[in-house]
N, C-alpha and C positions, 0 to 999 in steps of 0.2 A: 127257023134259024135265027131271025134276028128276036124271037122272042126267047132264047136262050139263051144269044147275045146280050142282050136287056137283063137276063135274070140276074148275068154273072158281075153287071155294070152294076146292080143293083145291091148285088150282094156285097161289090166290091166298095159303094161308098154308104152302104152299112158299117163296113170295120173299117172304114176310115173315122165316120162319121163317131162310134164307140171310141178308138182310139183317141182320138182329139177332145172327146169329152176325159176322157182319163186324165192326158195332157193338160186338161185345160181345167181338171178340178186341182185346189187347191187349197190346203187346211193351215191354219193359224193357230203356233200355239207361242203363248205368251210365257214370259219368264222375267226375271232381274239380271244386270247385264253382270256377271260375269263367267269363268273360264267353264264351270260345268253348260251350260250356254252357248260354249263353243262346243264344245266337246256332242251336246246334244243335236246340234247341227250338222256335223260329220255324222252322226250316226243316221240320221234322220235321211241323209241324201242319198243312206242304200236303200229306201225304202221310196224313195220316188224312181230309182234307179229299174226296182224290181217289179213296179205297178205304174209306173207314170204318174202319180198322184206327188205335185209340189209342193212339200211341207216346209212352211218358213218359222224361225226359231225368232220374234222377233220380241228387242227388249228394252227395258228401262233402267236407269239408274237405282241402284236396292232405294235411293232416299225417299224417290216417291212411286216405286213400285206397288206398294197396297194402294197410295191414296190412288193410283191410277186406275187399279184394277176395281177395286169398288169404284169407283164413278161410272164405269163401263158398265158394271151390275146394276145400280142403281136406274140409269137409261136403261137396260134391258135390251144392250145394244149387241151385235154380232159380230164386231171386230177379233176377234177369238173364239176362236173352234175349242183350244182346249187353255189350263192353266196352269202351270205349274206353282200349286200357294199353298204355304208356310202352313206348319202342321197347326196351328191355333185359328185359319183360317177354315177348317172344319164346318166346325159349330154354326157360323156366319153361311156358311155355303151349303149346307147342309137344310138348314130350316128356315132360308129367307129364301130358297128357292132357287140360288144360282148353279148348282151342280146338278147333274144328275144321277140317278142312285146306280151305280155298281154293283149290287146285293148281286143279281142274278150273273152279271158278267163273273164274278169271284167265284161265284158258287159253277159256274161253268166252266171255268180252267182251274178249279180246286187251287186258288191261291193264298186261301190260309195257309197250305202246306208248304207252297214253293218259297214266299219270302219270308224271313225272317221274322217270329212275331211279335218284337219291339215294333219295326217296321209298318206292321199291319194296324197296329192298337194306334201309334203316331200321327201315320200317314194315311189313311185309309176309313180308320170306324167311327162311326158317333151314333149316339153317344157311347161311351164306353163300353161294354159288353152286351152291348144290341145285335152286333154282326149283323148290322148296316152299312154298307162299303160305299164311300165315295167320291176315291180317288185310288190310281193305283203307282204304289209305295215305286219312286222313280230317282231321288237323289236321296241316299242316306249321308246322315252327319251326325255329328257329336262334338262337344266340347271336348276338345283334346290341351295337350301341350307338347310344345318345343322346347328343345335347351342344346345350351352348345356343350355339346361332346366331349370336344376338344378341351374345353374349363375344366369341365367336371375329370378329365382322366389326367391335368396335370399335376408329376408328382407332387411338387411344393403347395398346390394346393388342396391335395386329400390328404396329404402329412399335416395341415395345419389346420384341415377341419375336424379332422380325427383327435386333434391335441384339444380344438377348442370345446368339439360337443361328444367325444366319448363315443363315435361310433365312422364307420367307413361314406364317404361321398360319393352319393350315386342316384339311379333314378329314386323319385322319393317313396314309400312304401305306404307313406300317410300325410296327415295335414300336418303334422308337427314336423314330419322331416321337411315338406314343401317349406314352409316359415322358418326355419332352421338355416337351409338351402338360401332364401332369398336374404335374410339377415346374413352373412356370411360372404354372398356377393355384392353385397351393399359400399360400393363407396365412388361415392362422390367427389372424391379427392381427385379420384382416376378415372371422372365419368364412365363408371363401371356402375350396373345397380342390379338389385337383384332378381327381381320379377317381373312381368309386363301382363296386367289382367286388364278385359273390361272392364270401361268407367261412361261408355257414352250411356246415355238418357233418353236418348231420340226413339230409339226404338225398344229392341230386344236385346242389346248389347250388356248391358250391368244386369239386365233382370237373370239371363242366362249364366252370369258367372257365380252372384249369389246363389241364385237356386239348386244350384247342383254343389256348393258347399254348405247348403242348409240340407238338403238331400243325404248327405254324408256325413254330416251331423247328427241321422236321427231324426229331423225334420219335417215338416211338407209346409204346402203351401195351402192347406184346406181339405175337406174329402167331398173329392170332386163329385160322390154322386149325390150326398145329399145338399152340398156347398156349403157347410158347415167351415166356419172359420176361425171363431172365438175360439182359443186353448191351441189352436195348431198351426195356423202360421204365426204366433206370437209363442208359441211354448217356449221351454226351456231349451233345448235343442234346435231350434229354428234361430234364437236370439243369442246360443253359441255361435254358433255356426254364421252368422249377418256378423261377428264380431272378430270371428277369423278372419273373414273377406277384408272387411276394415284393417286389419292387422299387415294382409297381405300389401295391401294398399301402401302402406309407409316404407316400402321396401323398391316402389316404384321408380320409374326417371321422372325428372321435373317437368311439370307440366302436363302430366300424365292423366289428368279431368276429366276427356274428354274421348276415349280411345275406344277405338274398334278395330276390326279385323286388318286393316293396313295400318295403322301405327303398332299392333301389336305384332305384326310379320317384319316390321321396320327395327324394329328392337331387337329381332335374331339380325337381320343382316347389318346393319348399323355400328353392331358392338356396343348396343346398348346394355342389352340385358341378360342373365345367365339361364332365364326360364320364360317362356312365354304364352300366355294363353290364347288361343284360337280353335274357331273350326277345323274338321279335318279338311273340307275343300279348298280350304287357302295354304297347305300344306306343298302343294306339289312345287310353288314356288321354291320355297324353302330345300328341296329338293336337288334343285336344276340351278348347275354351276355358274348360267347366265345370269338367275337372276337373282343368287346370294352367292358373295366370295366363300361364304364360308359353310356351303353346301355338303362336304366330305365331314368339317368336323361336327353338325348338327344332328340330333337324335332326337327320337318322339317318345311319349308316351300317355297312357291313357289318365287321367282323373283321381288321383291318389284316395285310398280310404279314409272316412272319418275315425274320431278317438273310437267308436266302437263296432268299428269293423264292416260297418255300412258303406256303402260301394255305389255309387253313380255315377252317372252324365248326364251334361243338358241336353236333349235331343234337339239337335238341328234338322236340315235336310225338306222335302217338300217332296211330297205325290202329286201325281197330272190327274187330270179331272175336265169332265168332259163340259163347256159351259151350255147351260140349259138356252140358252138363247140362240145359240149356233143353227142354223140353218143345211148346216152337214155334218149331223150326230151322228149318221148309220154312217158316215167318210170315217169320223172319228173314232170310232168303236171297231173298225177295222184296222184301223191303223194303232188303238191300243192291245188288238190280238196280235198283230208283229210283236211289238214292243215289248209282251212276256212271254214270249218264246225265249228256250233256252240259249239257243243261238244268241238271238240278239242281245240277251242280256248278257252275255258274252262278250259281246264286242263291246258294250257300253261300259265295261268296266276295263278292257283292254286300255279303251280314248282315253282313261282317266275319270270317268263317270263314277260313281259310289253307286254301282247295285245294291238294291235289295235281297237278291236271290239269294236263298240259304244255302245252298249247293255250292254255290260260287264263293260266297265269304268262308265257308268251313273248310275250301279246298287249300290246298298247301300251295298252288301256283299262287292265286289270290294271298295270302298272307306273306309268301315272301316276293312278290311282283315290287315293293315299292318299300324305303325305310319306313315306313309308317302305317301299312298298312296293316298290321301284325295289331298296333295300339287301336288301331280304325274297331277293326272286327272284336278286338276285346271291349270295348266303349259300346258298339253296338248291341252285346249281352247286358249293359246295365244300363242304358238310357231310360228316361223321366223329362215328364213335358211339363210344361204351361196351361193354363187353363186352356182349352177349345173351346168352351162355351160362347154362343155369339158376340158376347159383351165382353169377351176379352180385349179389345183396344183398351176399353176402360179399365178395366183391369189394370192393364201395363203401364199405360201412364199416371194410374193412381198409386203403381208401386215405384215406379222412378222419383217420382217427387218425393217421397218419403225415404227410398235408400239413398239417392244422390246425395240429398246435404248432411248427413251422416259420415258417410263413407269418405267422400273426396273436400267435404269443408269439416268433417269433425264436429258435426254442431247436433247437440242431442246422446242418446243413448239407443243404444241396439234396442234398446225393451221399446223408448219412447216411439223409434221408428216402427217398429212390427207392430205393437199398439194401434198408432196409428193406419197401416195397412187393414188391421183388422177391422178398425170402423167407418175405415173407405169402404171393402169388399162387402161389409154386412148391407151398408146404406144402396149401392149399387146391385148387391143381391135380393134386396127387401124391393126395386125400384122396378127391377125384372119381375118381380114374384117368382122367385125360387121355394123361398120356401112356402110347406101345405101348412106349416100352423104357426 
């Protein structure tokens, strides 16, 4: 009897003893502090809800979220179980050994097929067509734009741009109606102006605005798989198109040097500006009546074509990825099977999250859920990255220094700037040994 008693004691603080280790595991995933951030948090809290496992979203200011995450890599420390980083952080994380490889997890839930294969090539592969995976494709983004509504559909001023440029005012169709558009709302008289683009330097702010109007241009920035540079990010079309950007520039508000994602969302609600560039996840502001008056008359759309019909975006957006020093990889590798399920990719787009999943963007709730999300899902069929090579930081900061005093101080020539990027990248790609001869 009491050795029954005993078994069932025994049993009973067995599943207590499992339970409390459930309760008492907990996984760390790291990110940059904003609203997708939040939004990953609420999602995150049905899935301690469902397993007892406490998943904390915890984060840093974007200014020095890389420097902090490499530091952590560099230590080979364990404060992070996973990571949520920037599609150029590939490369880096990939072949210095801070991720761990995905190939098999992908190839086990057939997830070339489920997300969207911008998404997969951005977020997910390196190098390029290896179908080596990892990270799995978690916030998608894109360089979009904003514009007030409301401007563009009053009569007296599509009767008076229609007199000035010979055709109807509307979303733009190309880069000449964009620069059309911002010439047009330009006056300073009435602190009114007409565009609001990328100009910060610190990071990826200016490199992203350029590059997706070099993109549509004709353009590239190099061919990423032999890194070849000379003749391509200096061509004729790359140095159109760096010359457009400069163009759009002088159509700016004062002061305008130095701008990123919050001074260019400050430009719609402000009544600064009549167009604005941003990502799509600073978008939902723009949105929500609280946090722009003028939320009803405001409209998006995706990345206007270049003069020859060429079609991009910058991809934004970041895959989660598991950190190889994490001391609870089998935690995390369960908890990234939740995480691509249909279901829950479901709800993470419901939160306001930007799925990857192709199902979900090609469905009609998805496209009309939100005013923007229509321009979201079309920008996600033409996105174009950045280098991912591990020496991208260098990279980025070898091309702000060269677009910045061009662009916002006017000093130099579109050729003399891309010139210049060309015999930064060559000396930094010579310094890697990229190239075999």
């Amino acid at each position: 009897m009491r050795k029954g008693i005993a078994t069932v004691l025994a049993g009973a603080g067995l599943v207590f003893t499992l339970a409390n280790t459930a309760l008492a595991e907990e996984l760390t995933i790291f990110w940059a502090e904003w609203d997708p951030a939040n939004y990953l948090q609420e999602l995150v809290n049905d899935y301690t809800k469902e397993t007892g496992v406490k998943v904390t979203v915890e984060t840093t200011p974007w200014s020095d979220f890389q420097t902090k995450t490499f530091r952590e890599f560099a230590a080979k420390g364990d404060a992070y179980d996973m990571v949520v980083g920037d599609s150029q952080w590939l490369g880096a994380g990939s072949t210095q050994g801070h991720y761990v490889d995905l190939t098999g997890f992908f190839k086990k839930h057939d997830l070339e097929k489920v997300f969207l294969p911008a998404t997969v090539v951005g977020y997910a592969e390196y190098p390029i067509g290896s179908h080596k995976y990892w990270a799995i494709p978690l916030e998608g983004d894109a360089n979009g734009w904003a514009y007030r509504k409301d401007w563009f559909e009053d009569p007296k001023e599509k009767a008076a741009f229609k007199a000035k440029y010979g055709y109807e005012l509307g979303v733009p169709k190309d880069y000449k109606q964009l620069r059309d558009i911002a010439e047009f709302f330009y006056r300073p008289a009435q602190k009114r102006y007409g565009i609001a683009i990328y100009t910060d330097n610190s990071y990826d702010a200016i490199a992203m605005g350029v590059e997706q109007t070099i993109f549509s241009y004709g353009g590239d920035l190099g061919e990423y798989a032999t890194y070849k540079v000379k003749g391509v990010v200096n061509s004729k079309p790359a140095i159109e198109g760096l010359e457009a950007y400069r163009e759009l520039y002088k159509f700016t508000p004062p002061g305008w040097g130095k701008s990123f994602f919050l001074e260019d969302n400050q430009a719609i609600t402000e009544d600064l500006a009549a167009m604005s560039m941003n990502f799509f996840a600073f978008f939902p502001a723009l949105a929500n009546p609280t946090t722009n008056k003028h939320a009803s008359g405001t409209g998006f759309f995706a990345n206007p074509a270049g003069p020859t019909g060429a079609h991009f975006a910058a991809l934004g957006g970041q895959g989660i990825s598991i950190v190889s020093y994490s001391k609870k990889r089998d935690a995390s590798m369960k908890f990234l099977e939740w995480f691509v399920k249909d279901s829950t990719q479901k709800k993470w787009a419901e939160l306001g999250g930007y799925t990857c999943s192709k199902a979900i963007l090609e469905s009609a709730d998805f496209r009309k859920a939100t005013p923007y999300n229509e321009a979201f899902y079309q920008s996600m069929l033409m996105v174009k990255d950045f280098w991912a090579t591990p020496e991208y930081a260098e990279l980025l900061d070898e091309l702000n220094q060269r677009l910045y005093p061009f662009i916002v101080d006017g000093k130099g020539t579109a050729t003399q700037a891309l010139d210049g990027v060309e015999a930064d990248w060559t000396k930094t790609f010579q310094k890697y040994k990229r190239y075999t001869n």
